[in-house]
PALOLUM-668497 format. One record per atom (N, C-alpha, C): residue in three letters; x, y, z; residue number from 1; atom name. Coordinates in pm, 1 decimal. Each point is the difference from the previous one (the first is absolute). Layout:
REM residues N
REC, type, c1, c2, c3, seq, atom
REC, Ala, X, Y, Z, NUM, CA;
...
***
This chain:
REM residues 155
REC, type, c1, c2, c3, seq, atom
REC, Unk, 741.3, 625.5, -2467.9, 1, N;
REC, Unk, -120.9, -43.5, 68.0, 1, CA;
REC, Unk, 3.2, 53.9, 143.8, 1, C;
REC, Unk, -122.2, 52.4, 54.0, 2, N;
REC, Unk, 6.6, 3.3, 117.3, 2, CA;
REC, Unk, 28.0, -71.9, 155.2, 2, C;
REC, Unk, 49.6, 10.4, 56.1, 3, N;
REC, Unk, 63.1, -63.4, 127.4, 3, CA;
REC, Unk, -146.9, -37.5, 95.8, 3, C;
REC, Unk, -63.7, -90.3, 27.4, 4, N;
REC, Unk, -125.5, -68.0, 57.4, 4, CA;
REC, Unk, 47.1, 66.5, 136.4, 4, C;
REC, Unk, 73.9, -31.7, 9.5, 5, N;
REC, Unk, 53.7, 19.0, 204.1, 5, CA;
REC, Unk, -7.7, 151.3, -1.7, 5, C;
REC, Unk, -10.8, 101.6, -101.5, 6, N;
REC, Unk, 18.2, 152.4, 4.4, 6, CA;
REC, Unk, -131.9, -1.1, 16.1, 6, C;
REC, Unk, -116.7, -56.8, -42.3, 7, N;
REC, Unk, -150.5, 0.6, -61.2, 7, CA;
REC, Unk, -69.4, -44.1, 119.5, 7, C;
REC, Unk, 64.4, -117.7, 48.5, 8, N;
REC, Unk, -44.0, -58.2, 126.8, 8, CA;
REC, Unk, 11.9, 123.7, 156.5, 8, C;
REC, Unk, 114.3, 61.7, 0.4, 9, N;
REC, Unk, -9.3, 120.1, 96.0, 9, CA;
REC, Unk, -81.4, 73.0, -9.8, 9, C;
REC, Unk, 27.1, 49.2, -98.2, 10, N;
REC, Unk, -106.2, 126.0, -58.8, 10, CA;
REC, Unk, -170.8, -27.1, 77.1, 10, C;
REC, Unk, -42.6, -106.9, -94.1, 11, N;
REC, Unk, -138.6, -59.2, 55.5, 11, CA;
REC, Unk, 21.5, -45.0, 163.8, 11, C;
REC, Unk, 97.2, -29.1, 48.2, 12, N;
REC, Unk, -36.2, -56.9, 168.0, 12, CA;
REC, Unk, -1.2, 115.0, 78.9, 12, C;
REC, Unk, 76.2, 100.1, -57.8, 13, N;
REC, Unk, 45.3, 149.8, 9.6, 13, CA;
REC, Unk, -176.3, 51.8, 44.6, 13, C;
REC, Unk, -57.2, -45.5, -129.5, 14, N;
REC, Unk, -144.4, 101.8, 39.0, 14, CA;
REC, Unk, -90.7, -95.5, 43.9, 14, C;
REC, Unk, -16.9, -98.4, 28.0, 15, N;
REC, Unk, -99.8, -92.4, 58.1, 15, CA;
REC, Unk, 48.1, 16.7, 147.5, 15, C;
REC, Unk, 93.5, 34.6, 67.7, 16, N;
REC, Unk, 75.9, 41.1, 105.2, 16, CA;
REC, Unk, -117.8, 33.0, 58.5, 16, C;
REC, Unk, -110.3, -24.3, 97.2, 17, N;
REC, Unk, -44.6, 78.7, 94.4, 17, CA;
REC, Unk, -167.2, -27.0, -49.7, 17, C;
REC, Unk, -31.8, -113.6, -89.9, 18, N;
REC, Unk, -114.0, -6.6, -106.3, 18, CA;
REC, Unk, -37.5, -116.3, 8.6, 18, C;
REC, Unk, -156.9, -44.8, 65.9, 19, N;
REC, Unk, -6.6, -143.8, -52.0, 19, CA;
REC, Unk, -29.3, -72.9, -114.2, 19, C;
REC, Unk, 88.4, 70.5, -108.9, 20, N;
REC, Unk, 58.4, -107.3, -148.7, 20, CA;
REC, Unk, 95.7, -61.1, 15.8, 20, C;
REC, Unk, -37.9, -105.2, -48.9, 21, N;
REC, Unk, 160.3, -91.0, -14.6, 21, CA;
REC, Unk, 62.7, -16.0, -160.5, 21, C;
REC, Unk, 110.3, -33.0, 33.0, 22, N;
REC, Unk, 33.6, -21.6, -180.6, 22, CA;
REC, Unk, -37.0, -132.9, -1.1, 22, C;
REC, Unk, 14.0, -21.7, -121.7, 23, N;
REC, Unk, -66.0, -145.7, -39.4, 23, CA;
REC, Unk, 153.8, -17.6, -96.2, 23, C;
REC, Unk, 11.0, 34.5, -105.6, 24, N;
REC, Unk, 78.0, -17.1, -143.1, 24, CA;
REC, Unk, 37.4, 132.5, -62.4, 24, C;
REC, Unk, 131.6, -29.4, -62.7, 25, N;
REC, Unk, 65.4, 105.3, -32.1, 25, CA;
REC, Unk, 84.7, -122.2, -141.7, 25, C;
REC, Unk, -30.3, 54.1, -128.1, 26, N;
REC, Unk, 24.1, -57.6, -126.0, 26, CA;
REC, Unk, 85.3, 122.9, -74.2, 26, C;
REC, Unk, 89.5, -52.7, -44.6, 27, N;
REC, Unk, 40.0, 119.3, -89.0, 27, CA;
REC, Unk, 97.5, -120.0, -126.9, 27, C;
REC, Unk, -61.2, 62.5, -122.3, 28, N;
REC, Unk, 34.4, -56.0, -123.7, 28, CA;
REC, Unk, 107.0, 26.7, -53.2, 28, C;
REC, Unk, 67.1, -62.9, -93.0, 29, N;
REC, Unk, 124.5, 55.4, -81.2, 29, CA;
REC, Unk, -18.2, 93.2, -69.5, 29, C;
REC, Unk, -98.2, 61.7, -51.6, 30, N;
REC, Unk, -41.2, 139.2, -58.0, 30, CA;
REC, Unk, -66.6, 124.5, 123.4, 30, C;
REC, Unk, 50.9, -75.8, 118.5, 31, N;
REC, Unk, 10.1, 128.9, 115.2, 31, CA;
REC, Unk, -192.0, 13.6, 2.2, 31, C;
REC, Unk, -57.9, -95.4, -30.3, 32, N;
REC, Unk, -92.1, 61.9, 83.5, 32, CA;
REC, Unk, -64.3, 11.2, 138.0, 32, C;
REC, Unk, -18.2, -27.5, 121.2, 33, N;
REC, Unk, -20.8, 31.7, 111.9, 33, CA;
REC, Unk, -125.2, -60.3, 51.7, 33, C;
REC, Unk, -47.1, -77.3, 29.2, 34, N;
REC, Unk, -136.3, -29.7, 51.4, 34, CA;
REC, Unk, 32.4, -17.8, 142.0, 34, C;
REC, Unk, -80.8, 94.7, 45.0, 35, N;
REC, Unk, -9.7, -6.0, 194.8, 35, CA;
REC, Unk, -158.2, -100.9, 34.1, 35, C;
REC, Unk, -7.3, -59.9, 87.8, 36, N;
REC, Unk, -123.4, -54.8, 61.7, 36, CA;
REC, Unk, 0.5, 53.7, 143.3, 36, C;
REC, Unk, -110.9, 59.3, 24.4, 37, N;
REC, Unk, -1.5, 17.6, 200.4, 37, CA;
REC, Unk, -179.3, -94.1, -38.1, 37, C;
REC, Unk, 3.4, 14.5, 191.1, 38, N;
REC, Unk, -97.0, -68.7, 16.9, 38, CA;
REC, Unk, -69.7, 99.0, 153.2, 38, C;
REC, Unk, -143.7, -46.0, 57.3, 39, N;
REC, Unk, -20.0, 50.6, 84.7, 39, CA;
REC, Unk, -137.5, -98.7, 0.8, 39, C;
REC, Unk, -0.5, -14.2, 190.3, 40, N;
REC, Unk, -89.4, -49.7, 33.7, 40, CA;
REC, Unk, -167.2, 16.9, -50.9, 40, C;
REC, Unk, -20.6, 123.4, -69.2, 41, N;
REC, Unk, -127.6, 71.8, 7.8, 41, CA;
REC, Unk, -20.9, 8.4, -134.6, 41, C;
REC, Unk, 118.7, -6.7, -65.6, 42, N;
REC, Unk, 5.8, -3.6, -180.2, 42, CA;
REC, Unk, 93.1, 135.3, -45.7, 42, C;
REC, Unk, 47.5, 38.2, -101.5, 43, N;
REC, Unk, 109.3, 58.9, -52.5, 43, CA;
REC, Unk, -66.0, 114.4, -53.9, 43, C;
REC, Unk, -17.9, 150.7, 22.9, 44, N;
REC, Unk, -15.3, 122.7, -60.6, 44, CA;
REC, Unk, 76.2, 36.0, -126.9, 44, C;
REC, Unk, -70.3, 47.4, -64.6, 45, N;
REC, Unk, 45.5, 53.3, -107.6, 45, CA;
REC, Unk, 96.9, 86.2, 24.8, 45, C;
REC, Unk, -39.7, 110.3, 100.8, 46, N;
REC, Unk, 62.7, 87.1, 35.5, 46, CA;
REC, Unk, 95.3, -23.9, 92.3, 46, C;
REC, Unk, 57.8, -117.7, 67.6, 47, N;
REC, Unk, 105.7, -40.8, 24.6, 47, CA;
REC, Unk, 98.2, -27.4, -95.3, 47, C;
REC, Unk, -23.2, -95.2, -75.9, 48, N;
REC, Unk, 49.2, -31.7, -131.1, 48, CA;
REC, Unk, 75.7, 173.0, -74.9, 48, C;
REC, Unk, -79.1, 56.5, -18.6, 49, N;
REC, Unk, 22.7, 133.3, -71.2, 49, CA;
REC, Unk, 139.5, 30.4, 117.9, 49, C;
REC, Unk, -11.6, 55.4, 155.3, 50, N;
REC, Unk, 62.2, 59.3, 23.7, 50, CA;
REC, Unk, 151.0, -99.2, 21.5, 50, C;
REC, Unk, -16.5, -126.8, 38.3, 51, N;
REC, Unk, 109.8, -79.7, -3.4, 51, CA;
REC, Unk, 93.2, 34.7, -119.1, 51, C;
REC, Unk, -63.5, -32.2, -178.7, 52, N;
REC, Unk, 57.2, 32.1, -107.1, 52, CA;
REC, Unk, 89.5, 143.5, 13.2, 52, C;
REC, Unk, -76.1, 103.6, 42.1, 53, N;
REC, Unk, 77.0, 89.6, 4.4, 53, CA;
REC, Unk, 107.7, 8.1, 123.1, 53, C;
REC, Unk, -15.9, -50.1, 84.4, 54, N;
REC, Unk, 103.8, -17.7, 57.2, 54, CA;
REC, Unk, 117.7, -59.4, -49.7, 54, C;
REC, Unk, -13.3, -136.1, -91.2, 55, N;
REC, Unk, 85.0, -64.3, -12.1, 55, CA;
REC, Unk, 49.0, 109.3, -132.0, 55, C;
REC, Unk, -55.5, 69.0, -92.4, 56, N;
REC, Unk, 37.8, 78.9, -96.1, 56, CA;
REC, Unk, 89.8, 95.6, 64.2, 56, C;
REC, Unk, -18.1, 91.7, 96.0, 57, N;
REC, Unk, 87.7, 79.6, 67.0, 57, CA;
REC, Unk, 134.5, -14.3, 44.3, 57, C;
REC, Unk, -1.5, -95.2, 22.6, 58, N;
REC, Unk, 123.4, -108.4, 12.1, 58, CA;
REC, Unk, 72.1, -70.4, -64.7, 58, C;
REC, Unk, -28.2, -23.0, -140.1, 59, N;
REC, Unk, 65.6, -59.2, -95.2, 59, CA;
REC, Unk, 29.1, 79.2, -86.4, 59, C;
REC, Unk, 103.0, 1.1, -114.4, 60, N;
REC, Unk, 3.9, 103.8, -97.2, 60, CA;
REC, Unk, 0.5, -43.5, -124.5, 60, C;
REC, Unk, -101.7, 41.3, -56.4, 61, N;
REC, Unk, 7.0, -54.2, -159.7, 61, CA;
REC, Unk, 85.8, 66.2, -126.8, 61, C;
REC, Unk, 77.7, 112.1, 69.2, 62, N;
REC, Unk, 139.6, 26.4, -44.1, 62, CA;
REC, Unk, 91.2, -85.5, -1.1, 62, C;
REC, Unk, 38.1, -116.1, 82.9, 63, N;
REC, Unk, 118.7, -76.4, 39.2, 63, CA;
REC, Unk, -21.4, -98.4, -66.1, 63, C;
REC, Unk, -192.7, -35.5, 2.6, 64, N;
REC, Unk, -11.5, -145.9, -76.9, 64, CA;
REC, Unk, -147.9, 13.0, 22.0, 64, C;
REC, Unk, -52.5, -22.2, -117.7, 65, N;
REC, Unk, -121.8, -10.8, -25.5, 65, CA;
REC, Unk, -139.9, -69.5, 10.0, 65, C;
REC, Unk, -48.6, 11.2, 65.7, 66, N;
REC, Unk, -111.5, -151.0, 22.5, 66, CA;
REC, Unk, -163.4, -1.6, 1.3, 66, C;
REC, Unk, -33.4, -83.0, 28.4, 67, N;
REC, Unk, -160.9, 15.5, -45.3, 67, CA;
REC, Unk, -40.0, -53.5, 151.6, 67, C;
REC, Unk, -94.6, 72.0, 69.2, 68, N;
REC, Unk, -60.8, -43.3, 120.6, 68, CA;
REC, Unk, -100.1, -25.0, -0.7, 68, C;
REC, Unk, -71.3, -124.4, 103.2, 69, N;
REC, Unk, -115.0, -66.2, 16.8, 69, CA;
REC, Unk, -26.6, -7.6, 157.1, 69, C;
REC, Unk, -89.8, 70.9, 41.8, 70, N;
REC, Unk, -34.5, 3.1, 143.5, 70, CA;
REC, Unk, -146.2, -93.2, 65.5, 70, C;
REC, Unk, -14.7, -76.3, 48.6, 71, N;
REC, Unk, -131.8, -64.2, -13.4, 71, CA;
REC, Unk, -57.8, -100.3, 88.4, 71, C;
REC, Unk, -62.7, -32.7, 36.6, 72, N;
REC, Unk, -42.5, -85.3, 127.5, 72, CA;
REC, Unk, -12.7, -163.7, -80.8, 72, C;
REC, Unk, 16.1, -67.1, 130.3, 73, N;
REC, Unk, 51.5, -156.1, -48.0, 73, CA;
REC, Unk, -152.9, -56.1, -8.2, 73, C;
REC, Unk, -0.7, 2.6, -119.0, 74, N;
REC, Unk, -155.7, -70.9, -122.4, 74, CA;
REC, Unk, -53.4, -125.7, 80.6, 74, C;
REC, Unk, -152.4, 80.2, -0.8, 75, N;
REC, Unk, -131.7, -68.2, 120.5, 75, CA;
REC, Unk, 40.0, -173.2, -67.6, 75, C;
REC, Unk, 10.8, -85.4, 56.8, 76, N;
REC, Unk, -11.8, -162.0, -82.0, 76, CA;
REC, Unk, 144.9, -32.9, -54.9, 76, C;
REC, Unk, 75.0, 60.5, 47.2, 77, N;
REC, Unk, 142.7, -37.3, -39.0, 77, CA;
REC, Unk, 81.7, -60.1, 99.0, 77, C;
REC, Unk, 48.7, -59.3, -49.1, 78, N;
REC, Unk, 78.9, -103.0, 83.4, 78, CA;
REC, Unk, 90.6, 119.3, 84.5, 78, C;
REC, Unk, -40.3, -90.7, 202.4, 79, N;
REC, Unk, 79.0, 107.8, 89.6, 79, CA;
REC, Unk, 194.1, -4.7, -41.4, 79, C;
REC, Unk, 51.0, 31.4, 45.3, 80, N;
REC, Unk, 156.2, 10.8, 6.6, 80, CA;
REC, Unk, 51.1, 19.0, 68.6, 80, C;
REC, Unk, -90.4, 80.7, 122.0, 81, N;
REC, Unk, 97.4, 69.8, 151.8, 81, CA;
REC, Unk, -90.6, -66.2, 111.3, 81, C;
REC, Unk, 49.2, -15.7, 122.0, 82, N;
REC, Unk, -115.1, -95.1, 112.5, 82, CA;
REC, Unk, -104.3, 158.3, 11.1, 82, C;
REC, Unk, 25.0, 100.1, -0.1, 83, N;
REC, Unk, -53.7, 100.1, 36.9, 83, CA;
REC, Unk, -172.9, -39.2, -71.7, 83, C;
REC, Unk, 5.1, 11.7, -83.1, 84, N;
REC, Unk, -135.4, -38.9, -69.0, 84, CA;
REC, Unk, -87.1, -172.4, 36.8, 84, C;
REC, Unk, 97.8, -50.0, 41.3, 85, N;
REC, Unk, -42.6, -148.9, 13.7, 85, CA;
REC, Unk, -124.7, 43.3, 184.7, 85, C;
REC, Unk, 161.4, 77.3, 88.5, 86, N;
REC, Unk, -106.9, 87.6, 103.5, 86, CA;
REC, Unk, -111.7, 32.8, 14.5, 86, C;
REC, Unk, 2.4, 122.0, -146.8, 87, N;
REC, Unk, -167.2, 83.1, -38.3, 87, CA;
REC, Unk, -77.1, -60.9, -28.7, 87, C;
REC, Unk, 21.9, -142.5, -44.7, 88, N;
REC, Unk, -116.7, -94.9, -64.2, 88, CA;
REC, Unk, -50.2, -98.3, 80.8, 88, C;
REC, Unk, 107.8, -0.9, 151.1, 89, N;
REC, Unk, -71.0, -100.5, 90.4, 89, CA;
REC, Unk, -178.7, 27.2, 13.3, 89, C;
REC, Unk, -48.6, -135.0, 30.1, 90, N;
REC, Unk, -187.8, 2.0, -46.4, 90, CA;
REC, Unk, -66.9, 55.6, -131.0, 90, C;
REC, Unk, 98.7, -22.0, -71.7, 91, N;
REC, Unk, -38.7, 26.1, -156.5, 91, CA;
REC, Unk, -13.0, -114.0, -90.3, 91, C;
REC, Unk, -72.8, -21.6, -122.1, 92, N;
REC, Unk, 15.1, -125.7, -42.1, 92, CA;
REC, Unk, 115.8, 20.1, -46.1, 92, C;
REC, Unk, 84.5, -114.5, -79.5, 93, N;
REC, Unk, 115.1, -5.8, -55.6, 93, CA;
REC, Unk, -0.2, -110.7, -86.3, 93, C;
REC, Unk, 86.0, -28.9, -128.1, 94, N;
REC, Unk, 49.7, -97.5, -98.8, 94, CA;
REC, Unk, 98.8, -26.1, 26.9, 94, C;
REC, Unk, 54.7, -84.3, 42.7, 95, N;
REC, Unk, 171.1, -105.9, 37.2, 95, CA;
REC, Unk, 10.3, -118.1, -133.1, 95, C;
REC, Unk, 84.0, 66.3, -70.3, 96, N;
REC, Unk, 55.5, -113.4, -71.2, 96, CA;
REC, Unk, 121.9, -26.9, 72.1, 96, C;
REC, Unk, 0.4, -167.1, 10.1, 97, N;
REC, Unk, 151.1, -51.9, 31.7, 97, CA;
REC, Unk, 100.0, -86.0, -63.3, 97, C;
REC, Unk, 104.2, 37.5, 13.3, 98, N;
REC, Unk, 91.2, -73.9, -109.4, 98, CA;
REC, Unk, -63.9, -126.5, -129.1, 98, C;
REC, Unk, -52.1, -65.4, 75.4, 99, N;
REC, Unk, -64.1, -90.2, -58.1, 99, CA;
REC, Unk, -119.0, 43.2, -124.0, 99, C;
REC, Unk, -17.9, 96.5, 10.1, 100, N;
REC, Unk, -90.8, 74.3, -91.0, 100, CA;
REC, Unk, -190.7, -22.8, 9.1, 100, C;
REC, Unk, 15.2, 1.1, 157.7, 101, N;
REC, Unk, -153.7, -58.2, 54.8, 101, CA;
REC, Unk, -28.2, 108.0, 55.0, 101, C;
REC, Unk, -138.3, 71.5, -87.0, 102, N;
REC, Unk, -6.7, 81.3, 64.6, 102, CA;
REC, Unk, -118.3, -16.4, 117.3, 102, C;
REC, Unk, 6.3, 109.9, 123.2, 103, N;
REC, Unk, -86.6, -26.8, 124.2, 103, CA;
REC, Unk, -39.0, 148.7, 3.1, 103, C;
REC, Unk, -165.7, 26.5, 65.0, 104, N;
REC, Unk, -6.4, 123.2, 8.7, 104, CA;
REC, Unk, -104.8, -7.9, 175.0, 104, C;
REC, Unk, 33.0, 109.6, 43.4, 105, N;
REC, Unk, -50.0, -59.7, 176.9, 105, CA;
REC, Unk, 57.5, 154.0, 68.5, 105, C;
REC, Unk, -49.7, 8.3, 92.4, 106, N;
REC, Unk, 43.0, 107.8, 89.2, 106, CA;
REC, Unk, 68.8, 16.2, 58.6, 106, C;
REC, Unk, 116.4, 118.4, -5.4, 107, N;
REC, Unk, 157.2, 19.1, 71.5, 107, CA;
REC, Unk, -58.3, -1.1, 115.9, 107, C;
REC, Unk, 18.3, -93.8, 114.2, 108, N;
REC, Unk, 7.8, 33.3, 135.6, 108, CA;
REC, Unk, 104.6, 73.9, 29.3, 108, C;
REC, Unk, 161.9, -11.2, -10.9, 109, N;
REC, Unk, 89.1, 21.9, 123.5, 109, CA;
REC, Unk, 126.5, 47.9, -93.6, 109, C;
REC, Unk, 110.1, 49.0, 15.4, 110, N;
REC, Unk, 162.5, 12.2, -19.7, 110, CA;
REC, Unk, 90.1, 6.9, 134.8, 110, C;
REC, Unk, 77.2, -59.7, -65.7, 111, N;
REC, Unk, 101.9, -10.8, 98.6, 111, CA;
REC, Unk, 99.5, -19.0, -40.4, 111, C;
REC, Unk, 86.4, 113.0, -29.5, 112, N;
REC, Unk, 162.3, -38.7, -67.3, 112, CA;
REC, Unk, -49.4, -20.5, -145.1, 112, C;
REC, Unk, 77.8, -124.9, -43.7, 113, N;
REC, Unk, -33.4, -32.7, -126.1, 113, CA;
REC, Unk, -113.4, -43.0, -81.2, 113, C;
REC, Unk, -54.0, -62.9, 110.2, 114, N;
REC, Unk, -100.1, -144.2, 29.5, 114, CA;
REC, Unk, -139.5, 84.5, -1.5, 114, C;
REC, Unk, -59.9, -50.3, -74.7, 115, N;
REC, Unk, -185.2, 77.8, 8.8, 115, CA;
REC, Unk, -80.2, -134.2, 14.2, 115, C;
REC, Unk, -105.7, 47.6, 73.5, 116, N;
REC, Unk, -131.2, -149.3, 5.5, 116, CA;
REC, Unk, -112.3, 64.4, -59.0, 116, C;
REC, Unk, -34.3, -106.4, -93.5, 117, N;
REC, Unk, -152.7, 82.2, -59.0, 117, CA;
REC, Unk, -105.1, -162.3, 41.7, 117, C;
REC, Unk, -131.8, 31.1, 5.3, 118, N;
REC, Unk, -75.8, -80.5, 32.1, 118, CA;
REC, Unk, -63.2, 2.5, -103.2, 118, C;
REC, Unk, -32.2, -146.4, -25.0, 119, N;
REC, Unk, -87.6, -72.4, -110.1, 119, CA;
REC, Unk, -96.6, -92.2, -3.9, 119, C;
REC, Unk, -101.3, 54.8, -40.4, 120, N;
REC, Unk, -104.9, -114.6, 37.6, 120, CA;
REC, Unk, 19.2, -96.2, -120.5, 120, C;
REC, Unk, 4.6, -160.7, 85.9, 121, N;
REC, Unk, 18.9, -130.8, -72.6, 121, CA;
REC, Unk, -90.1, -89.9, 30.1, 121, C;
REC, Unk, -37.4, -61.7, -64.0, 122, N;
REC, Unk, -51.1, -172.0, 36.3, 122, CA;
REC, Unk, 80.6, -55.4, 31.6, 122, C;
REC, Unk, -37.9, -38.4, 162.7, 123, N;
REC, Unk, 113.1, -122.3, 99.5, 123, CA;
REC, Unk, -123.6, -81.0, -12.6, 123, C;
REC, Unk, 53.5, -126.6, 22.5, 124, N;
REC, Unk, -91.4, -134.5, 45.0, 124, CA;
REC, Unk, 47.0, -29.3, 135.0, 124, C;
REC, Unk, -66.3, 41.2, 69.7, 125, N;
REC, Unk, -49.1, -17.6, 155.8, 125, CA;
REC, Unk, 5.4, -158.4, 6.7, 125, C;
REC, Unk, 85.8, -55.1, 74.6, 126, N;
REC, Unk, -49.2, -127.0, 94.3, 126, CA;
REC, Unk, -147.4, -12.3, 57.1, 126, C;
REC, Unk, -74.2, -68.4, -42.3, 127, N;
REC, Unk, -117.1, -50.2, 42.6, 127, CA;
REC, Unk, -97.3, 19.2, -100.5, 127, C;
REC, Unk, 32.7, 151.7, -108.4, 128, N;
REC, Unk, -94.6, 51.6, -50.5, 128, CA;
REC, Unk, 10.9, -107.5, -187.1, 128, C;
REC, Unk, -149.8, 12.3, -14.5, 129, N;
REC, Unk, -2.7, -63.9, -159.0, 129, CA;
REC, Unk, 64.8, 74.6, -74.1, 129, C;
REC, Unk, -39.1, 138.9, -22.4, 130, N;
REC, Unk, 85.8, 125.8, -79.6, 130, CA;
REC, Unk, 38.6, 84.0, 97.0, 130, C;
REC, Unk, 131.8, 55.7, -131.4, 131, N;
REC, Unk, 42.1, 99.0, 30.6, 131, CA;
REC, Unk, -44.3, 136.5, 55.9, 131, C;
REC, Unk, 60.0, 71.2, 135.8, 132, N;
REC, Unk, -75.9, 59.5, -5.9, 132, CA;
REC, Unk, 86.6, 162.3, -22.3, 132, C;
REC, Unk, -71.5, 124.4, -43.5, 133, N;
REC, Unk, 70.2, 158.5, -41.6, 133, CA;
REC, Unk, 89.6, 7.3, 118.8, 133, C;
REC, Unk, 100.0, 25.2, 3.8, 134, N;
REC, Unk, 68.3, 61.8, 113.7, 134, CA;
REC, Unk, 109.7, 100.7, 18.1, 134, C;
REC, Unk, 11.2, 114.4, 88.8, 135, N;
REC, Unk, 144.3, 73.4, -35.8, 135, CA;
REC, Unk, 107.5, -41.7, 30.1, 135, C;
REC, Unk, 133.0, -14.9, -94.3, 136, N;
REC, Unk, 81.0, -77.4, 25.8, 136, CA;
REC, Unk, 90.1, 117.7, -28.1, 136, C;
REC, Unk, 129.8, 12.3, 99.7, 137, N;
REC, Unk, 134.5, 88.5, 8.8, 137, CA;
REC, Unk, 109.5, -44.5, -65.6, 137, C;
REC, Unk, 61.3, 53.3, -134.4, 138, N;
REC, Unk, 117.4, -55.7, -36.3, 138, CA;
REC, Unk, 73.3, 117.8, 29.0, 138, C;
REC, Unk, 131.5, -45.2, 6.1, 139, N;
REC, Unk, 127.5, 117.0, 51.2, 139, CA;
REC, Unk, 81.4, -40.7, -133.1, 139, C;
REC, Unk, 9.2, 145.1, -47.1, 140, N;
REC, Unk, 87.6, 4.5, -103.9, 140, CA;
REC, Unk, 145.8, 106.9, 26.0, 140, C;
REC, Unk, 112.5, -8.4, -100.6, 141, N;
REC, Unk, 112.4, 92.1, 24.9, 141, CA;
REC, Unk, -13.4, 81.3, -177.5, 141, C;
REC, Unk, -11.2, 151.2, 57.3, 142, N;
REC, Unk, 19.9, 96.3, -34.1, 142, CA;
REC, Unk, 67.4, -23.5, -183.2, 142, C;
REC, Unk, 139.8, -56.0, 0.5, 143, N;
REC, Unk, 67.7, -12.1, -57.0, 143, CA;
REC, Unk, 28.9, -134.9, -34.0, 143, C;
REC, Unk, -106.4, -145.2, -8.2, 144, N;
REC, Unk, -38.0, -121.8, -33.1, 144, CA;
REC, Unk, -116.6, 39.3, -73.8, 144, C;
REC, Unk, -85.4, 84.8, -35.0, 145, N;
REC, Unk, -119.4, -18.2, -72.9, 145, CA;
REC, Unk, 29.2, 94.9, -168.1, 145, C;
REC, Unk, -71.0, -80.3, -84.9, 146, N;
REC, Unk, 6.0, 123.1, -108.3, 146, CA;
REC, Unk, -43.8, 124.0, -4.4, 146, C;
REC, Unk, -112.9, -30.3, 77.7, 147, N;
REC, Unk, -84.1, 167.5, 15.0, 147, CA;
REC, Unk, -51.9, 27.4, 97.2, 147, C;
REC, Unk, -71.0, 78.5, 71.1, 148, N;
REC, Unk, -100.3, -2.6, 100.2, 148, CA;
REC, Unk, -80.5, 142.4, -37.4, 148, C;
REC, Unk, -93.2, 37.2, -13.4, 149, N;
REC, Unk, -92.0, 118.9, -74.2, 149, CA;
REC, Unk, -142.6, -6.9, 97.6, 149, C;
REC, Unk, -6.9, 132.1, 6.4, 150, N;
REC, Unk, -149.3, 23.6, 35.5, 150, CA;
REC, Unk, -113.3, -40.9, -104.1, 150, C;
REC, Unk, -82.4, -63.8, 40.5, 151, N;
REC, Unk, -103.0, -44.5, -79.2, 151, CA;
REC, Unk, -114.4, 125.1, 31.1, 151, C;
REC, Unk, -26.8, 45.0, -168.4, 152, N;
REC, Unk, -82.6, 110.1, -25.0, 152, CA;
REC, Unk, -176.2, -68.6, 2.1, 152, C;
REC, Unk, -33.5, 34.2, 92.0, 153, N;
REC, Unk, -140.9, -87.9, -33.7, 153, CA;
REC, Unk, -144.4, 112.1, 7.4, 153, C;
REC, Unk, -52.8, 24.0, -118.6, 154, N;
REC, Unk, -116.3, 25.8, 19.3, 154, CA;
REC, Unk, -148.8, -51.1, 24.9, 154, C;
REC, Unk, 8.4, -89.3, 112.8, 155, N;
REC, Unk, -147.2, -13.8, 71.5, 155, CA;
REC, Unk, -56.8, 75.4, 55.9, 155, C;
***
């Protein structure tokens, strides 16, 4: 099987000087290879293409054989790196949390681990009969939630 940490150079090797980031790097017991990059603006095909061959140039399928997957980290998929949590600040978003409740509201902020997304809730105001809409800030950690995903919305 291939060595991840050989796979991982390779790719930091050419993102070196590029605003892509890696996202995920998977490789199976039948050696196959799936790379993820990411980029603020969205992922080229033709990045993808020349990355693969990079990483092909560099590996030898004489020594050991494998199947490669080059590909940008899938629109509505749960983030994995803060880098994307970044690109999505003022974006809507889906936060499931441990608890399995899900919330969907707008990434305000990151910081370290910790992200705040704003959600509009019904508070009951002191004085007022009803509740009234309001934006409310929860702070979540990165690595406490099940998911956090860009919400794809066509309005």
């Amino acid at each position: 099987m291939t060595d991840k940490n050989v796979v991982k150079t390779l790719v930091e090797d050419w993102l070196e000087g590029k605003d892509y980031f890696l996202v995920d790097i998977e490789i199976s017991p039948d050696n196959r290879i799936v790379v993820e990059i990411d980029h603020a603006d969205g992922v080229w095909i033709e990045d993808c293409v020349e990355l693969s061959r990079y990483i092909e140039e560099h590996l030898s399928r004489e020594e050991e054989d494998y199947e490669l997957e080059v590909g940008s980290a899938g629109l509505g998929q749960p983030f994995k790196v803060e880098r994307q949590y970044i690109n999505c600040i003022g974006k809507e978003v889906e936060v499931m949390d441990n608890g399995g409740k899900k919330m969907h509201g707008v990434l305000k902020s990151v910081d370290g681990n910790d992200f705040t997304v704003t959600i509009k809730e019904k508070v009951k105001l002191e004085g007022k009969k009803r509740p009234q809409l309001l934006d409310v800030d929860h702070t979540f950690q990165m690595d406490n939630v099940k998911y956090t995903k860009y919400l794809i919305s066509f309005k």
